[in-house]
DSSP file (Angstrom, degrees, kcal/mol; ACC not computed):
  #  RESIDUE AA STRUCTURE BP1 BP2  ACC     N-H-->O    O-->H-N    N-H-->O    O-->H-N    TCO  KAPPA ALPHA  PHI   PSI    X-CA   Y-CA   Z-CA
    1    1 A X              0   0    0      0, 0.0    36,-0.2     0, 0.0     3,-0.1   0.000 360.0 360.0 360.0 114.7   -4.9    5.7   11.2
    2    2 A X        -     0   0    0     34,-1.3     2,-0.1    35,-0.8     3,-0.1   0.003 360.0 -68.4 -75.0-167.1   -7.9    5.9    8.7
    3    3 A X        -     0   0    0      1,-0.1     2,-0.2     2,-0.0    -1,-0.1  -0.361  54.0 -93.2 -82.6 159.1   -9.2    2.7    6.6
    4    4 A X        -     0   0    0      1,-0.1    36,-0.2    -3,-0.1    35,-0.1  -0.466  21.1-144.5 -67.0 128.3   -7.4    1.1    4.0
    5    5 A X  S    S+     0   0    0     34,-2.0    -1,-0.1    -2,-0.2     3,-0.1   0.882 101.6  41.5 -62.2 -31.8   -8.4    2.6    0.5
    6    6 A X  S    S-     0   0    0     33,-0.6     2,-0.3    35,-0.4    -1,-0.1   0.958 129.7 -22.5 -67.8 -57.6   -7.9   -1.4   -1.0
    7    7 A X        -     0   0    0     34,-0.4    -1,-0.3     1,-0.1    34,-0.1  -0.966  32.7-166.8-172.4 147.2   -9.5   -3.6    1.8
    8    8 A X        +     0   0    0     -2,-0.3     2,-0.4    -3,-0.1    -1,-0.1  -0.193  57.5 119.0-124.2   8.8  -10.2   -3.5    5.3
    9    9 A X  S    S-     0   0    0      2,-0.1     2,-4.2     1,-0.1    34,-0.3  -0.805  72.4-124.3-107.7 133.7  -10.9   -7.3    5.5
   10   10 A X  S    S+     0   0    0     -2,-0.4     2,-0.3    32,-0.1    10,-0.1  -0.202  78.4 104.5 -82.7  59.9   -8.1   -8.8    8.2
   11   11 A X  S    S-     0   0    0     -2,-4.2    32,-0.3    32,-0.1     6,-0.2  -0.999  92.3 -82.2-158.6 137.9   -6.8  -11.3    5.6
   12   12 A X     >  -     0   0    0     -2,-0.3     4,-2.1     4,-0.3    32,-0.3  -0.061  38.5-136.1 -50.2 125.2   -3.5  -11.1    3.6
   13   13 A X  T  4 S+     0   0    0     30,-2.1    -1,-0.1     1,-0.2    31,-0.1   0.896 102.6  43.6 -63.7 -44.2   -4.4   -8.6    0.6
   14   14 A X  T  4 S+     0   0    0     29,-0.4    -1,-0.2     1,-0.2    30,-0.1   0.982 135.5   3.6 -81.7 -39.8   -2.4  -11.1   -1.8
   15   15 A X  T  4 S-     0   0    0      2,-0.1    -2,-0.2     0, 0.0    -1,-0.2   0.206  90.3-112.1-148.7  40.5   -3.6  -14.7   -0.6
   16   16 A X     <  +     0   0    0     -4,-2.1     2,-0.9     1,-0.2    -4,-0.3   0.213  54.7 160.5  77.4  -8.4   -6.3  -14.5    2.2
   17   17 A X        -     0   0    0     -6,-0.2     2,-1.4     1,-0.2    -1,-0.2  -0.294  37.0-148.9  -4.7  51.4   -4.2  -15.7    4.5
   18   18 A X  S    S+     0   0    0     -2,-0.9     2,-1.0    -7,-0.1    -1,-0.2   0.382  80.5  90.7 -48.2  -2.1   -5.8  -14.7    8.3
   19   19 A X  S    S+     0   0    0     -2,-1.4     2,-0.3    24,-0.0    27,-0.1  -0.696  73.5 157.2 -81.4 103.4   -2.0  -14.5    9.8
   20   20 A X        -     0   0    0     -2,-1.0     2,-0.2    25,-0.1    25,-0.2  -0.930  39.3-163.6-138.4 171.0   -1.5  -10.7    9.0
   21   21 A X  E     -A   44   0A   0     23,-2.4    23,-3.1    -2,-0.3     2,-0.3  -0.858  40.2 -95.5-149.5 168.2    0.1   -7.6    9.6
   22   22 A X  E     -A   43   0A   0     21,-0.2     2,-0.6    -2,-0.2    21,-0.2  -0.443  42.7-159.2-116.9 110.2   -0.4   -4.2    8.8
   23   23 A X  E     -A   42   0A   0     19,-1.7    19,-1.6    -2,-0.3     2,-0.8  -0.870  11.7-145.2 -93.0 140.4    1.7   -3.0    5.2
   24   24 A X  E     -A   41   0A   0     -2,-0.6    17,-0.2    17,-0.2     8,-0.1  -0.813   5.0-160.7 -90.6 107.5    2.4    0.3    4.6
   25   25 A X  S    S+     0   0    0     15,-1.6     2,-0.6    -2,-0.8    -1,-0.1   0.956  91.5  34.4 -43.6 -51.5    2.2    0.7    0.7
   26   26 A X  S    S+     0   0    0     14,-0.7     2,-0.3     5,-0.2     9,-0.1  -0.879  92.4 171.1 -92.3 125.5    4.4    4.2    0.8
   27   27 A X        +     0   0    0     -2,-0.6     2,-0.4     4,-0.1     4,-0.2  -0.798  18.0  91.6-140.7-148.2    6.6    3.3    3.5
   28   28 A X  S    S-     0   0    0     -2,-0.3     5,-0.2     2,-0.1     4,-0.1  -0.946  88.5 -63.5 106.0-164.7    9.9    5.1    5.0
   29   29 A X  S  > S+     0   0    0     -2,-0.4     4,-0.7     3,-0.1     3,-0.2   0.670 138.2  28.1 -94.3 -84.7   10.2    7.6    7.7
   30   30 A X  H  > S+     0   0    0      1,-0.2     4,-0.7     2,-0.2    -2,-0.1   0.845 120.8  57.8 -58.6 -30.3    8.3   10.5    6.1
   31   31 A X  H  > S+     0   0    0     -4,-0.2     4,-4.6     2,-0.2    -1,-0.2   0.879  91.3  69.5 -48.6 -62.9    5.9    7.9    3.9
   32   32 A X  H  > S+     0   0    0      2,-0.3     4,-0.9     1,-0.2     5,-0.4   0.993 106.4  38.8 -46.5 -79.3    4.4    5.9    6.9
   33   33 A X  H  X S+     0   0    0     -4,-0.7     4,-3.1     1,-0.3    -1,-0.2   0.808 114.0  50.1 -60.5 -37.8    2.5    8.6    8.0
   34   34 A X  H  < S+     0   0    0     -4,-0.7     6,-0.5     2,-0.2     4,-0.4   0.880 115.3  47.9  -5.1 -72.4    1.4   10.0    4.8
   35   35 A X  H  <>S+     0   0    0     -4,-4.6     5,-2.2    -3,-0.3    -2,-0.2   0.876 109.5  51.6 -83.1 -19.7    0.4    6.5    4.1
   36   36 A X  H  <5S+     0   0    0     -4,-0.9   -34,-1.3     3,-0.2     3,-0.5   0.877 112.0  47.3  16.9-100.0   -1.5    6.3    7.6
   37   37 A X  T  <5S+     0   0    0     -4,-3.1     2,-1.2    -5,-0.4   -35,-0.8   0.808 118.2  42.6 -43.0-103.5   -3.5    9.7    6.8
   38   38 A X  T   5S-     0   0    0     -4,-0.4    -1,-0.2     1,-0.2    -2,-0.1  -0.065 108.3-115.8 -76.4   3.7   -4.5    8.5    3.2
   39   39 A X  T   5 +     0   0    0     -2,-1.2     2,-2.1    -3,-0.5   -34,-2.0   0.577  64.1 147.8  84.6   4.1   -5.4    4.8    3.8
   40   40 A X      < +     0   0    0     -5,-2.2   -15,-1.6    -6,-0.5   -14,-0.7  -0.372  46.7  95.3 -79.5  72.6   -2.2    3.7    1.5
   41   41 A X  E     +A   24   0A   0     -2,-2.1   -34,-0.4   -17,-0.2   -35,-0.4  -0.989  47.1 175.8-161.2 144.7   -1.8    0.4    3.8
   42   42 A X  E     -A   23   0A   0    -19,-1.6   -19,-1.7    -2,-0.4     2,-0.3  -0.646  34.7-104.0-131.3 179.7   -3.1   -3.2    3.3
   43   43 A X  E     -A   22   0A   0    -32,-0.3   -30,-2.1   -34,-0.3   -29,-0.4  -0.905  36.5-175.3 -92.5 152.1   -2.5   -6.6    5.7
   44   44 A X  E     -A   21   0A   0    -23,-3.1   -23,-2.4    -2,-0.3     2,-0.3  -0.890  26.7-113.6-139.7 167.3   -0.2   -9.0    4.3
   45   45 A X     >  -     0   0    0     -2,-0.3     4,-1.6   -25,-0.2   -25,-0.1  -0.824  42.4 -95.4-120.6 147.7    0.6  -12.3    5.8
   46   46 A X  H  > S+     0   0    0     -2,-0.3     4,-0.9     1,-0.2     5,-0.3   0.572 121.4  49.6 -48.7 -16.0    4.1  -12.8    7.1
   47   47 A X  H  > S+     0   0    0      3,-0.2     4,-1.5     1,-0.2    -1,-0.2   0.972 115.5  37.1 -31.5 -81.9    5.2  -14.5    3.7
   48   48 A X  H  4 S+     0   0    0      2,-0.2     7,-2.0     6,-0.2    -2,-0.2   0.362 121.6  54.0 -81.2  14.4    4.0  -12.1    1.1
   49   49 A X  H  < S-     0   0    0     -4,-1.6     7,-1.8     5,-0.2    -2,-0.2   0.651 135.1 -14.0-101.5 -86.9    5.1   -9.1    3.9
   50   50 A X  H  < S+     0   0    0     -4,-0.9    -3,-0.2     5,-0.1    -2,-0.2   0.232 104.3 110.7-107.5  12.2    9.1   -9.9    4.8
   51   51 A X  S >< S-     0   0    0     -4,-1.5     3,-1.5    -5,-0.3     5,-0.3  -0.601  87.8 -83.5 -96.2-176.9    9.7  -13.5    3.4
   52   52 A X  T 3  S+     0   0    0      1,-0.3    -1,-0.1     5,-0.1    -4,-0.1   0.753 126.6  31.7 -63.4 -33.0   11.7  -14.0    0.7
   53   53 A X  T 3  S+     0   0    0     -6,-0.1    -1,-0.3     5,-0.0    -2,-0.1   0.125  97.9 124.9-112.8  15.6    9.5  -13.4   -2.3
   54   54 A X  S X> S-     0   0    0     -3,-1.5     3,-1.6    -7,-0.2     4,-1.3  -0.211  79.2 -98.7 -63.8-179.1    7.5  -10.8   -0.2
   55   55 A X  T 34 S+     0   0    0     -7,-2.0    -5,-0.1     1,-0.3     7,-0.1   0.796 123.5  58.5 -74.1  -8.9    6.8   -7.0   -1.1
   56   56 A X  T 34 S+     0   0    0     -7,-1.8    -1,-0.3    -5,-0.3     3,-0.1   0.260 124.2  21.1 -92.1  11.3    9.6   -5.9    1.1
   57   57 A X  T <4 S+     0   0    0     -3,-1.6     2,-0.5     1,-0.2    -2,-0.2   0.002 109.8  74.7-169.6 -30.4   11.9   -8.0   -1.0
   58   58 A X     <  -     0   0    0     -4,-1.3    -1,-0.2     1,-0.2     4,-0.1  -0.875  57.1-165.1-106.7 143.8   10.0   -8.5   -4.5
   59   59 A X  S  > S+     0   0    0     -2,-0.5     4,-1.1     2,-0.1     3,-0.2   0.835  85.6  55.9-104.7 -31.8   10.5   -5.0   -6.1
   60   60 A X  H  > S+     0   0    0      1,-0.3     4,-1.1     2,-0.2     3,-0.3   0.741 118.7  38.0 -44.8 -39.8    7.2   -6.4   -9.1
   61   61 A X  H  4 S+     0   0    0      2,-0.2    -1,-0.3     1,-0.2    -6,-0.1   0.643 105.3  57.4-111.3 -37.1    5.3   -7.0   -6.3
   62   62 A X  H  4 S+     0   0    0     -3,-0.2    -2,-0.2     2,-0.2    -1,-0.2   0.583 116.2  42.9 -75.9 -31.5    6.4   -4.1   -4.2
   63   63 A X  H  X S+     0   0    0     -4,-1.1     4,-2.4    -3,-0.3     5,-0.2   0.763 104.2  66.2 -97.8 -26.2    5.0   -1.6   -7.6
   64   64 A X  H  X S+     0   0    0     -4,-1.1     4,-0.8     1,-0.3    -2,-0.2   0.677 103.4  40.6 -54.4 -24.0    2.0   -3.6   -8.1
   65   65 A X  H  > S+     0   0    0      2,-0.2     4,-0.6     3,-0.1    -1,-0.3   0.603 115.2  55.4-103.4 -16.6    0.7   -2.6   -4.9
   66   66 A X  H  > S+     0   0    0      3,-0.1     4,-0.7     2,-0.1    -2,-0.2   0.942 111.0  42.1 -55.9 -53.2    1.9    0.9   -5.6
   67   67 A X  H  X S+     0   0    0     -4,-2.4     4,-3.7     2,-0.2     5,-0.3   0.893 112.8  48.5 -74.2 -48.1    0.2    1.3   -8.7
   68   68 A X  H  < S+     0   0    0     -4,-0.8     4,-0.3     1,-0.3     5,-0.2   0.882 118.9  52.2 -76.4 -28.2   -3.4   -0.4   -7.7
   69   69 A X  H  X S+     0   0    0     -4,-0.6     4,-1.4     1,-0.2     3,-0.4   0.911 111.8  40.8 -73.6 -33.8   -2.9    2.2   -4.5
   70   70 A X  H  X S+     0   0    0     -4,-0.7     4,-2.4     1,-0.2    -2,-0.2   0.969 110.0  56.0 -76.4 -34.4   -2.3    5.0   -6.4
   71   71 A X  H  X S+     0   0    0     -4,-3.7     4,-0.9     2,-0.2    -1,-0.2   0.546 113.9  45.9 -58.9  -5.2   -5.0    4.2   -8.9
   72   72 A X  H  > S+     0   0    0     -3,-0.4     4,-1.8    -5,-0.3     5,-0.3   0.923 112.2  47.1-103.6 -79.8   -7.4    4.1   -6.0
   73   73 A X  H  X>S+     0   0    0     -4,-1.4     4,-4.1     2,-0.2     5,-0.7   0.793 107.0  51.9 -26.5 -61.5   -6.4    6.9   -4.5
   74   74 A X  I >X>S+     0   0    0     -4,-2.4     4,-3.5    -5,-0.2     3,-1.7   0.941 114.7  50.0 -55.3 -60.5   -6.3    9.4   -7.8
   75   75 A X  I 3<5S+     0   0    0     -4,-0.9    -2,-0.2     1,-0.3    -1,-0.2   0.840 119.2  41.1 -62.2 -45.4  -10.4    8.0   -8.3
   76   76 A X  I 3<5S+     0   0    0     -4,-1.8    -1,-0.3     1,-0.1    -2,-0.2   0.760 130.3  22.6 -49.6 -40.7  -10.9    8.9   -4.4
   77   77 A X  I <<5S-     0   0    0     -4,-4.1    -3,-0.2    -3,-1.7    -2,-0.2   0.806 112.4 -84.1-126.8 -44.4   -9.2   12.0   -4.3
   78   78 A X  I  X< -     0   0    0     -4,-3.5     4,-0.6    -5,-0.7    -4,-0.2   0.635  68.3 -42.4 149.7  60.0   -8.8   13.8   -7.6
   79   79 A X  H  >< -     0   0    0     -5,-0.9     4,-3.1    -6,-0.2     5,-0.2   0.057  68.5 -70.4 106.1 158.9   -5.9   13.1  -10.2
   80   80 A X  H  > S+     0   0    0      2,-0.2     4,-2.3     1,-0.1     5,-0.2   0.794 122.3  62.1 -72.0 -22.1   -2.2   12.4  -10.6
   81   81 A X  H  >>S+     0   0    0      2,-0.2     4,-3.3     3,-0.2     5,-0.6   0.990 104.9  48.9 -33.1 -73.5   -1.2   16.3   -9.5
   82   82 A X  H  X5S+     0   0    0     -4,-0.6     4,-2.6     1,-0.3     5,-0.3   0.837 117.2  46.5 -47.2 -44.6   -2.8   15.7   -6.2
   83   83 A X  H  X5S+     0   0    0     -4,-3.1     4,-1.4     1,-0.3     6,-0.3   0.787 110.3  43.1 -60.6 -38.6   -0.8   12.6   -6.2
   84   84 A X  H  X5S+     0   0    0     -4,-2.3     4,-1.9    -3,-0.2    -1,-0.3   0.884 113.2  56.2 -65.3 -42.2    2.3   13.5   -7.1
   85   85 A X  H  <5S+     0   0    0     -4,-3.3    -2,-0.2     1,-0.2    -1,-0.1   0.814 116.6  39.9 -66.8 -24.9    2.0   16.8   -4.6
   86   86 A X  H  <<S+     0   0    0     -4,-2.6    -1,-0.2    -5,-0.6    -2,-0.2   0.897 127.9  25.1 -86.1 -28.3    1.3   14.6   -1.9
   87   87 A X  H  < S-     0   0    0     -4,-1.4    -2,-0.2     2,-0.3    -3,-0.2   0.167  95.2-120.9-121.0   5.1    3.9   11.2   -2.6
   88   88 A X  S  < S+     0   0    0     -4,-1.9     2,-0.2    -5,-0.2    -4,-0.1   0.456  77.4  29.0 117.5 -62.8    6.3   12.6   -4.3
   89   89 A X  S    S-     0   0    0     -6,-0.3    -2,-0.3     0, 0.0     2,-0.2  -0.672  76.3-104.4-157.7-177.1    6.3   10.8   -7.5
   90   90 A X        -     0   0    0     -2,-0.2   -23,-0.1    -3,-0.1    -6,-0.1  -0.830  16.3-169.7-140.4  81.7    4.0    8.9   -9.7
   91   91 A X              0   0    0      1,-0.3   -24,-0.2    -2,-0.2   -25,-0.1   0.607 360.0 360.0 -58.1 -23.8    4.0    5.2   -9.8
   92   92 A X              0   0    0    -26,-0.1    -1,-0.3   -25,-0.1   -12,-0.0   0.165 360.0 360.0 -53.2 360.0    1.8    5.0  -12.8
């Protein structure tokens, strides 16, 4: 697994929280690894991860982290092609 393109500091992305676990921004069966390779992964604290007004659950919440990954990603790696040829789609 490389480093997170957002943050690599081991504290809940949304509210610093040190109780974390590892999100996958793209996630799925074919996505999770994809998002893996390319760093598309943050920590979230078990709240903002699976509770009820987490990203797994909030779908605003769930594109907000899409979009600020992808926007990271395009500067990193080279445009909304690449992005789209790699995920799929375009969250933007």
């Amino acid at each position: 697994m490389s480093e997170s393109i957002l943050s690599n500091e081991r504290v809940c992305y949304i509210c610093g929280s040190p109780e974390v676990v590892q999100h996958h921004i793209f996630h799925g069966t074919a996505n999770r690894e994809l998002a893996d390779k390319e760093g598309c992964w943050v920590y979230l604290c078990p709240p903002h991860h699976t509770g009820r007004e987490g990203v797994h659950f909030n779908t605003a919440m769930d594109l907000r982290l899409k979009q600020l990954c992808q926007e990271r990603w395009e500067e990193l790696h080279g445009g909304r092609e690449a992005f789209r040829a790699i995920f799929g789609k375009s969250y933007l």
